[in-house]
Backbone bond lengths (Angstrom), bond angles and torsions (degrees), N, CA, C in turn:
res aa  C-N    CA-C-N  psi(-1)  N-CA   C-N-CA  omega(-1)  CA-C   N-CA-C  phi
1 X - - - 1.463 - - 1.521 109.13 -
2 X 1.353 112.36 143.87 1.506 121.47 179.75 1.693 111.42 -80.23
3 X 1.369 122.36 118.94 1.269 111.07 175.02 1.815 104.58 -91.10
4 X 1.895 96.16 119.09 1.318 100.48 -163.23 1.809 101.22 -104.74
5 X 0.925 113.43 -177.47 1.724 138.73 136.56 1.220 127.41 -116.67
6 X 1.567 106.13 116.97 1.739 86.85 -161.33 2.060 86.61 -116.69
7 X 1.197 126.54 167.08 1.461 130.33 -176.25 1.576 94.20 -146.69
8 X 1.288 94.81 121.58 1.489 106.08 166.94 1.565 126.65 -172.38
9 X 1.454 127.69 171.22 1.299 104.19 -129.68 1.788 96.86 -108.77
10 X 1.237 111.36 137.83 1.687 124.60 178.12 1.306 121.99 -88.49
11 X 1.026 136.89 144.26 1.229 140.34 145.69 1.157 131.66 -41.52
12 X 1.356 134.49 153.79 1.567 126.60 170.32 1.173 134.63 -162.02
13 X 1.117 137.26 156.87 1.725 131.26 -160.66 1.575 126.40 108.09
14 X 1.337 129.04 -118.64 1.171 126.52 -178.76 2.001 100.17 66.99
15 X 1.138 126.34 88.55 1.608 124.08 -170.58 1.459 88.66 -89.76
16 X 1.589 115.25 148.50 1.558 118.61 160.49 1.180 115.16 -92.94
17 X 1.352 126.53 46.77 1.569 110.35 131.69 1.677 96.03 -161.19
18 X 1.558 98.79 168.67 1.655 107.66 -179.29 1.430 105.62 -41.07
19 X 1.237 103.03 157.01 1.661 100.67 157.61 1.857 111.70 -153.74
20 X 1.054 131.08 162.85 1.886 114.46 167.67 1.028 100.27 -67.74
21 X 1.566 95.40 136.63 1.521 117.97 154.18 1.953 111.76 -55.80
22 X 1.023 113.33 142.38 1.812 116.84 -170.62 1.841 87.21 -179.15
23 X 1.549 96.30 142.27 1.393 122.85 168.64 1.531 108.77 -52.03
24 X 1.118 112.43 122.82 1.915 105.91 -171.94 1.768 81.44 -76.35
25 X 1.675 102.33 160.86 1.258 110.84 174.97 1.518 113.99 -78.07
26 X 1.470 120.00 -36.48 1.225 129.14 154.52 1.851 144.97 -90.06
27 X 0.888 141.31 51.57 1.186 156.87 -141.83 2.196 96.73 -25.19
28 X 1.177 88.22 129.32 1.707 97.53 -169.98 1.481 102.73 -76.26
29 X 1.429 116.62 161.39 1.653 110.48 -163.40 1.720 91.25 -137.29
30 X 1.131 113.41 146.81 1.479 102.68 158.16 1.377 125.52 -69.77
31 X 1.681 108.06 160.82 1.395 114.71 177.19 1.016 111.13 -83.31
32 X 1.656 105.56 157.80 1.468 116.01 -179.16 1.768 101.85 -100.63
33 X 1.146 112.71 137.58 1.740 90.96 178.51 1.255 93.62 -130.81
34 X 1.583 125.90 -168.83 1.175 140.64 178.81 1.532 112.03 -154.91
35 X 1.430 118.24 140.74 1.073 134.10 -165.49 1.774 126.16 -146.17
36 X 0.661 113.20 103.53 1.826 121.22 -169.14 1.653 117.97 -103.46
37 X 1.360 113.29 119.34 1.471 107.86 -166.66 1.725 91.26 -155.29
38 X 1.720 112.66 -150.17 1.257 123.10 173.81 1.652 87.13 -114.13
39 X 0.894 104.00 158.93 1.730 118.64 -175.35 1.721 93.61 -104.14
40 X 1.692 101.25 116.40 1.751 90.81 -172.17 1.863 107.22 -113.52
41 X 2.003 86.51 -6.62 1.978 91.98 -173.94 1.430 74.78 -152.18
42 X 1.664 103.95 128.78 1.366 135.19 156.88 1.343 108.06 -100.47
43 X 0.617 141.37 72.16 1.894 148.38 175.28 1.118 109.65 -94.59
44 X 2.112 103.04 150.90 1.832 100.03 -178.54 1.484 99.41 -77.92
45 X 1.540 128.54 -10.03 1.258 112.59 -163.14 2.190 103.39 -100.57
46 X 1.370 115.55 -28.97 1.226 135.14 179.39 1.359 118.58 -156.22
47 X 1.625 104.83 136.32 1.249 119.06 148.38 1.734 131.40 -54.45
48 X 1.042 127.13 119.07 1.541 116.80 144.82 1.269 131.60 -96.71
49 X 1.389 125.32 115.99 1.838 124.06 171.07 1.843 114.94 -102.85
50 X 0.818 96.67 140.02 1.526 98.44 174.65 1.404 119.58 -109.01
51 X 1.146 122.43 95.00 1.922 117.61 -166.93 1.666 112.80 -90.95
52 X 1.194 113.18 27.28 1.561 120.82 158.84 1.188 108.28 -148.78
53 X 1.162 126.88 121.73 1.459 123.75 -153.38 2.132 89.90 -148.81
54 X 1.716 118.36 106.57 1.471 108.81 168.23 1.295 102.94 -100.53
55 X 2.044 106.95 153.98 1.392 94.94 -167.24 1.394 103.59 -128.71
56 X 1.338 143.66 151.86 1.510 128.52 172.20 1.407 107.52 -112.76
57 X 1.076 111.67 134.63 1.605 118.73 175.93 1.311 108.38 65.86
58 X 1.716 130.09 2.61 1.043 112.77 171.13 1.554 99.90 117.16
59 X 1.384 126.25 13.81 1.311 130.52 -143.46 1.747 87.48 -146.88
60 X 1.698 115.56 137.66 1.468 101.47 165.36 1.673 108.21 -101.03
61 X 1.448 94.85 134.22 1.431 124.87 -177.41 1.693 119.03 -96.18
62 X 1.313 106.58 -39.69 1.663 113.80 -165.76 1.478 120.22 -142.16
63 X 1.336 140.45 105.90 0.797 130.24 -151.81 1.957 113.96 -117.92
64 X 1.160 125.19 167.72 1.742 93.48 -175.83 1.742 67.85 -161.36
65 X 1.911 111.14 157.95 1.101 126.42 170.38 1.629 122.38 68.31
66 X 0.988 112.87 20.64 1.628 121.28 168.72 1.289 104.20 -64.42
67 X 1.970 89.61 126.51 1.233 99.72 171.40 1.699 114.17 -128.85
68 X 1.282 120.66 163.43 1.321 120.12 -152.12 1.681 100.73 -124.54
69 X 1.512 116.09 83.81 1.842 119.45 168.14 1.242 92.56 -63.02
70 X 1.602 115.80 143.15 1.269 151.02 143.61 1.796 103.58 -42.75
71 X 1.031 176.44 -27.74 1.835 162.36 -165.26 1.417 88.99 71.55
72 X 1.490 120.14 -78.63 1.949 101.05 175.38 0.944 131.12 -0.25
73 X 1.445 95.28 -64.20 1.771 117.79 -167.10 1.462 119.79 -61.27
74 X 1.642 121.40 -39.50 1.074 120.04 -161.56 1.062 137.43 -64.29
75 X 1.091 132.95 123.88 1.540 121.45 -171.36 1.553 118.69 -88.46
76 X 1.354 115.08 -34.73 1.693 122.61 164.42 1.392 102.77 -160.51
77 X 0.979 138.43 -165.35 1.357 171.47 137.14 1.576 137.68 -111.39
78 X 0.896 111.23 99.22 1.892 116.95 -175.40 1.377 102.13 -99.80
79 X 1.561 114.58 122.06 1.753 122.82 -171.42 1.720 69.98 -92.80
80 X 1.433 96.72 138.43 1.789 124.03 152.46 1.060 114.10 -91.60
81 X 2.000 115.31 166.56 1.126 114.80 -169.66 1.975 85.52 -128.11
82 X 1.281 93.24 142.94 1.393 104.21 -173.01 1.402 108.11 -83.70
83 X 1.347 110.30 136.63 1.672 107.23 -162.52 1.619 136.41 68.95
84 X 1.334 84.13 -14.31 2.022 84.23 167.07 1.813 111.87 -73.66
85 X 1.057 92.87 166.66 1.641 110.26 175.65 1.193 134.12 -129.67
């Protein structure tokens, strides 16, 4: 598996409680986020990364926190190098 960084763009908002509808004065933008894991599904439709990854012998065995980007979303992908600085 490729240990990636992938950046791509989120949604945001949802307010807890009603409010009037009115022209925002500034038009709202999506977020950019960032996310670093092992890349476990390269798909045209979604990414999967896994950002806890235990390994035995050098091998991944157990994985916890998989999360699933939409491909839409992505803005790039940067493969990391394990142990650089």
């Amino acid at each position: 598996m490729r240990l990636v960084l992938i950046e791509w763009l989120d949604s945001f908002g949802c307010a807890s409680r009603w409010s009037f509808i009115e022209e925002p004065e500034s038009p709202p933008e999506p977020k950019v986020c960032r996310s670093v894991g092992w890349l476990a599904h390269d798909g045209e439709t979604c990414k999967v990364i896994l950002p806890h990854v235990a390994f035995d012998d050098g091998e991944p065995e157990q994985a916890m926190g998989d999360m699933t980007i939409p491909t839409c979303a992505v803005v790039r992908i940067v493969d990391l190098v394990e142990g650089a600085a």
